[in-house]
MARVEX-297020 format. One record per residue (C-alpha): residue in three letters; y, z, x. Coordinates in pm, whole numbers, plus 50000, padded with zeros to 5 digits. Example, Ala and Ser with C-alpha at 12.3 -4.5 7.8 and 13.67 -1.06 7.14 Angstrom:
# MARVEX-297020
ALA495505078051230;SER498945071451367;
This chain:
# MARVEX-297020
UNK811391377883740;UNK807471376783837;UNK806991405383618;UNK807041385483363;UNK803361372583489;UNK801701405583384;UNK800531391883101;UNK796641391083260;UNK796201425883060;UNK795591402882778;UNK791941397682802;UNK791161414783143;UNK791621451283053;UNK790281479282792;UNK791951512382615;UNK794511536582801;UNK796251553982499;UNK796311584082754;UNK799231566382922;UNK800641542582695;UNK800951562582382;UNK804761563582334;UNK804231525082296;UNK801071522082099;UNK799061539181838;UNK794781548181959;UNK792111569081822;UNK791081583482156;UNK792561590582480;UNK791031588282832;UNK789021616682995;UNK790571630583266;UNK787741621883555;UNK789341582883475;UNK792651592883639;UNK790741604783951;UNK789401591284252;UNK787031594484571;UNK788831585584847;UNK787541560685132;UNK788611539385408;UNK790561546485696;UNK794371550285689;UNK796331524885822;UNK799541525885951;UNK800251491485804;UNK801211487885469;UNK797911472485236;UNK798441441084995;UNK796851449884689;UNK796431423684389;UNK795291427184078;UNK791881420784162;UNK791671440584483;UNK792621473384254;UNK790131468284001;UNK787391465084239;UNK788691492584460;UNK788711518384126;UNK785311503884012;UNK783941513484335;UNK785501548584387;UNK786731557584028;UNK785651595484001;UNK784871583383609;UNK782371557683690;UNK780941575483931;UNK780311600483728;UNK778411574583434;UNK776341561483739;UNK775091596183791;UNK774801606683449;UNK771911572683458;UNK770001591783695;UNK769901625483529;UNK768461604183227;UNK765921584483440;UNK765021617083580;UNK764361631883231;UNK762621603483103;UNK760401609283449;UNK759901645183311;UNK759111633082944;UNK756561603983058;UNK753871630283295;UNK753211647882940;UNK751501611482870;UNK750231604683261;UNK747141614683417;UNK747731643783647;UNK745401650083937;UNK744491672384201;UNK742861687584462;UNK741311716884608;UNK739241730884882;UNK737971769284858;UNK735731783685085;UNK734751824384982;UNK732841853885061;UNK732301872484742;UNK729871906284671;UNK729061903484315;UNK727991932784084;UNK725971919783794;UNK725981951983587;UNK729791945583548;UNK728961909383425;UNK726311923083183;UNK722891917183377;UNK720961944783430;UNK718711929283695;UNK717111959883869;UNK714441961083510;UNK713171931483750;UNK713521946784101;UNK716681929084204;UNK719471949684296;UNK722341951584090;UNK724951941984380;UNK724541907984456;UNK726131891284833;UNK728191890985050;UNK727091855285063;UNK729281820785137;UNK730841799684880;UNK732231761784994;UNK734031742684712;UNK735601709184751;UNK737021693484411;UNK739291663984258;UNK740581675183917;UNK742261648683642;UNK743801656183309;UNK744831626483064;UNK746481630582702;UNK744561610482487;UNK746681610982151;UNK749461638982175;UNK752711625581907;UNK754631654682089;UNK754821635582415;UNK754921599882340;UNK758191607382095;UNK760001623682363;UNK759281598482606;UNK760761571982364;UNK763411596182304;UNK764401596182673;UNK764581559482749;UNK767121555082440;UNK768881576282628;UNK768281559882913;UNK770071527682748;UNK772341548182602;UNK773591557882946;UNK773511524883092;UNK775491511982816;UNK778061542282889;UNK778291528083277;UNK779401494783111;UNK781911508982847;UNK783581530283204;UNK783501503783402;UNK785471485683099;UNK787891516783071;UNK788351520383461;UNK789651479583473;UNK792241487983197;UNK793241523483401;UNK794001507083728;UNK795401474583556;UNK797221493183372;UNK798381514983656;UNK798711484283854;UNK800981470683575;UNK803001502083580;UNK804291501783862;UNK805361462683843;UNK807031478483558;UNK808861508683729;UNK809711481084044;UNK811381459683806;UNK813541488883665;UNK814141497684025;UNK815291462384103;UNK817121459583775;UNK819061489483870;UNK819961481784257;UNK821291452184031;UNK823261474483811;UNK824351493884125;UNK825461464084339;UNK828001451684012;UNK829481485183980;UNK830311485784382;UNK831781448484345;UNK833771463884040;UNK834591494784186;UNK835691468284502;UNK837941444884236;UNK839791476284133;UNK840651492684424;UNK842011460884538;UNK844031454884210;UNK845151486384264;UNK846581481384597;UNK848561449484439;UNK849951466684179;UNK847931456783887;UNK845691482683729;UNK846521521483694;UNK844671546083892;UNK842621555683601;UNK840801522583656;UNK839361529884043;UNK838301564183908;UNK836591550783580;UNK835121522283839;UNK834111551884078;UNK832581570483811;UNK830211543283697;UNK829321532884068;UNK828071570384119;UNK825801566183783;UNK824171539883880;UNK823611554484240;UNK822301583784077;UNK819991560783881;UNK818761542184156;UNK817191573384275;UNK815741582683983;UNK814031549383953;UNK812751548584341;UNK811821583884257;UNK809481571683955;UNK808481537684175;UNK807061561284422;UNK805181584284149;UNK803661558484008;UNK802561540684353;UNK800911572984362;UNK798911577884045;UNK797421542284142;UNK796361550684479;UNK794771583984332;UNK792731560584079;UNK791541535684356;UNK790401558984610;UNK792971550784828;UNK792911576385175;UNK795671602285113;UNK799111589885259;UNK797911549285286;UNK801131530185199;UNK800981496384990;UNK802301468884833;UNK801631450884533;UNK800951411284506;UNK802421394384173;UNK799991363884161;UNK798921371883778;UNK798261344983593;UNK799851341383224;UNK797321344682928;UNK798761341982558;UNK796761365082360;UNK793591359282148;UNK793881332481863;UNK791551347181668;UNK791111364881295;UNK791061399781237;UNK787881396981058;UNK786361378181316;UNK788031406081592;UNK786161428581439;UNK782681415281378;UNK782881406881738;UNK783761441081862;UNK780581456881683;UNK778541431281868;UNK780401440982205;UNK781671472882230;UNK779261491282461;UNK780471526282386;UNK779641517182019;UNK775951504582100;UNK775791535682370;UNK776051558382009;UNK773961535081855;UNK771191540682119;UNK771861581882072;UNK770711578281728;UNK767861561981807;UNK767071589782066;UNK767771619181820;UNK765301601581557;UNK762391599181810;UNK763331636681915;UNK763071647981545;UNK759361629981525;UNK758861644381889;UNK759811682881729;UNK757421672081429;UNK754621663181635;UNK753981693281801;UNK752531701281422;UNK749701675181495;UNK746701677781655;UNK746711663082032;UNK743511654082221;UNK743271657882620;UNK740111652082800;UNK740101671583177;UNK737011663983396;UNK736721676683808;UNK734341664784073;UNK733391675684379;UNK730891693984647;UNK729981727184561;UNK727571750684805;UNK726851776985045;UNK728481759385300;UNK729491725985363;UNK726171710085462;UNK724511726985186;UNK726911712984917;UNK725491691184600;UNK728121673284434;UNK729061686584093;UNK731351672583812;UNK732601690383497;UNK734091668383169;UNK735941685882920;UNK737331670682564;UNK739621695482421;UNK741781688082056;UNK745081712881992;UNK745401721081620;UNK748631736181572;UNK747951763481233;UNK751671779581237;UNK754601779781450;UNK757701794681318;UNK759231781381664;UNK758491746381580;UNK760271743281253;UNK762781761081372;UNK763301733681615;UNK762911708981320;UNK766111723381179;UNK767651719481506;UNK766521682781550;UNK767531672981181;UNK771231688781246;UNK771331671881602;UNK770321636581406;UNK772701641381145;UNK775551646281401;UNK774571620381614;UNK775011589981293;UNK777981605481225;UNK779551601781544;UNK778401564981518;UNK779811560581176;UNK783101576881308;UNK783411554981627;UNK782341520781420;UNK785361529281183;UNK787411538281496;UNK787101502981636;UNK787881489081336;UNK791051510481370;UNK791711501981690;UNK791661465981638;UNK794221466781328;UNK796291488181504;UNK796451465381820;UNK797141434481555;UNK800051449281406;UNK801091467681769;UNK800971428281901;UNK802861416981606;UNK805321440581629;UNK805861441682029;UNK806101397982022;UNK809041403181790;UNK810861434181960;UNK810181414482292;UNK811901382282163;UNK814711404582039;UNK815101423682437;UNK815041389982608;UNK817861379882407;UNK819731407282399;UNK819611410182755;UNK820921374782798;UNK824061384582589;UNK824801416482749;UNK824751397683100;UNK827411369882937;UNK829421400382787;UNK829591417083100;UNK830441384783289;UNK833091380083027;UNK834281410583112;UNK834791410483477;UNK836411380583424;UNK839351397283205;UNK839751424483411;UNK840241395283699;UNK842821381983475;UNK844731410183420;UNK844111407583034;UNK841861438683005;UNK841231472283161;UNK838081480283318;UNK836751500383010;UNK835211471882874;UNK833491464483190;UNK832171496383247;UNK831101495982829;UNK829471460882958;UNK827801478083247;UNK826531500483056;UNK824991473582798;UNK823591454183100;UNK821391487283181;UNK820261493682825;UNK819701461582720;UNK817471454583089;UNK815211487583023;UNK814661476282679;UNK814091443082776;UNK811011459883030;UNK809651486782796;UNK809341457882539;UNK807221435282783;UNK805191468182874;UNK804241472982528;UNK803621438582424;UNK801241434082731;UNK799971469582641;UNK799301456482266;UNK797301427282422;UNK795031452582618;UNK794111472882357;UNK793211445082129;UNK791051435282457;UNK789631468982461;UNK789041468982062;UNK786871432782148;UNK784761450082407;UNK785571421082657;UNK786791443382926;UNK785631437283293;UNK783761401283215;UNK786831391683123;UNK789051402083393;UNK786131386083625;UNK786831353283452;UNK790611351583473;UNK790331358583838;UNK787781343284015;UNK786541377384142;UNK782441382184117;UNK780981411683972;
């Protein structure tokens, strides 16, 4: 059975405990927006061949997740934009032209002592100016820009650590439904031996050499495994669907899957060393890393507003009664902010030292989560290698038993109780068989996704470019 070629999850996917966790232990789950996708394309009344590769890129291109990181990058260039014109020169310009009357008493003059009237105008007024204002020193500003383009990082680092999670969703997915196809096969299987038995006993019936009981109990077990032949087409088809969801596939597009996996034995590698490479790799770890950064240059953002900040502002321009009258004229101002007391400002200090605190706790949290993770997919990859060697053996004895069996019941020797107990091995033994190659390739992926190797990886194994 090709299914057995799923084993690519080893090193090409990340973490899906959202839909894997009746087989393996996590410390997270997946956000919902990760199940969801944008559709595009145009349907096509012929079925699509999808590989592996061809459903990774699809999701990593229309993935409602990842889309959703790549816009998040914006909003934090756009913020950083906001945070650097405290520290950039801003300029501009102005043209006035007026026609003011002017009385001097209400200015304090009292100019008719000297025989000039105290109303003044209406006379013309032409003004053409360029006006620039540059920080010089302000600790405020420069903080929060710094600030911003950790988050910045931070961000882009979170792009990385989706696009790892959204190659594990739709592998996963992808692996799925190989999974629920091979129960569906394994059951038309199932089904097909029942009608053959069913077939044997009606006819050793009509010879005279089984009791009636037998073409019922034969009948019986025929109609179970119809009835579970629909229930596995039923799943098949879910599961087709979830997939096309994730990959943006148009509403109602039909397709088929393409088995051409390739077979990689999981990582030889210490746990020690697992681990010390997965705090080196793991974006979403660095991502938190970065956040810590950002919420220490906030905090010395929040305590700079208590220093002094220096601006200088200076404007130049034509100034006159009308425009061939003008002279130029230029102002220059140097200004310095002392801050004396604020109780807003150190109220935002409390803030920032809480929102600090918080933020190296969530990386302490996550770095001991990884090294969770990784154990947990060690002994998860133990444990499924050894509960997978026990289902492929198991499976190959209840296929003799049931051979045996049929064979008895041929010869007269037996009733066809023991087939239909055989049968019924056959189908037990086969979904264990399945479940226990899901969860060791399962065990592999998250031990991928503990390592932080993720989409690179999957790039590698298949040829496909980035």
């Amino acid at each position: 059975m090709r299914f057995l070629q799923i084993a690519f999850l080893t090193t090409a996917t990340t973490f899906i405990a959202a839909t894997v966790s009746a087989q393996t232990r996590s410390t997270a789950s997946v956000p919902p927006p990760f199940f969801g996708g944008v559709p595009s394309g145009t349907l096509s009344p012929t079925p699509l061949s999808l590989t592996i590769l061809d459903a990774i890129n699809r999701a990593l291109k229309q993935n409602l997740g990842i889309l959703n990181a790549e816009h998040s990058v914006d909003q934090a260039k756009g913020k950083r934009w906001t945070a650097l014109s405290e520290l950039l020169p801003t300029a501009d310009a102005r043209l006035t032209e007026s026609r003011p009357l002017v009385n001097l008493a209400a200015f304090g003059f009292n100019p008719q002592q000297f025989g000039f009237p105290s109303v003044v105008g209406p006379f013309n007024l032409f003004d053409a100016r360029v006006a620039v204002t540059q920080p010089i020193v302000d600790v405020h500003a420069m903080n929060n820009a710094r600030a911003e383009g950790h988050n910045i990082t931070a961000a882009e680092l979170t792009v990385r650590s989706s696009r790892d999670l959204v190659v594990l969703v739709s592998a996963n997915l992808y692996l799925e439904v190989l999974a629920a196809r091979a129960r569906n096969e394994s059951v038309r299987a199932q089904m097909e031996t029942a009608q053959a038995t069913l077939q044997q006993a009606q006819n050793m019936k009509e010879n005279g050499l089984v009791a009636g009981i037998d073409v019922v109990r034969a009948d019986v077990q025929f109609s179970t495994e119809r009835q579970r032949l629909t229930a596995a087409q039923n799943e098949l088809e879910k599961t087709k669907l979830q997939l096309a969801r994730v990959i943006g596939l148009p509403p109602g597009q039909t397709f088929e899957l393409v088995e051409e996996l390739p077979y990689v034995p999981a990582p030889d590698m210490t746990f020690e060393s697992a681990v010390e490479r997965a705090y080196q790799s793991r974006p979403d770890y660095l991502a938190s890393l970065e956040r810590v950064k950002a919420a220490e240059a906030s905090r010395r953002a929040v305590a700079g507003e208590m220093l002094p900040a220096f601006r200088v502002s200076a404007d130049y321009g034509p100034l006159g009664l009308t425009p061939s009258e003008t002279v130029n004229t230029y102002t220059v101002v140097g200004s310095v902010n002392m801050p004396i007391f604020n109780g807003r400002t150190r109220g935002r200090l409390v803030e920032a030292d809480a929102d600090l605190k918080m933020r190296q706790a969530e990386a302490d949290d996550l770095k001991a989560g990884i090294y969770y993770d990784v154990k947990n997919a060690f002994l998860d990859l133990q444990s499924s290698e050894e509960r997978l060697k026990v289902a492929t053996r198991s499976r190959d004895l209840a296929s003799q038993q049931l051979a045996q069996a049929r064979d008895r019941f041929s010869a007269g020797v037996t009733n066809n109780l023991e087939v239909v107990q055989a049968q019924e091995a056959v189908a037990l033994s086969s979904e264990q068989y399945i479940q226990a190659l899901y969860s060791y390739n399962v065990a592999k992926a998250l031990l991928a996704y503990g390592l932080g190797i993720a989409e690179d990886a999957a790039r590698q194994l298949l040829g496909g470019a980035r």
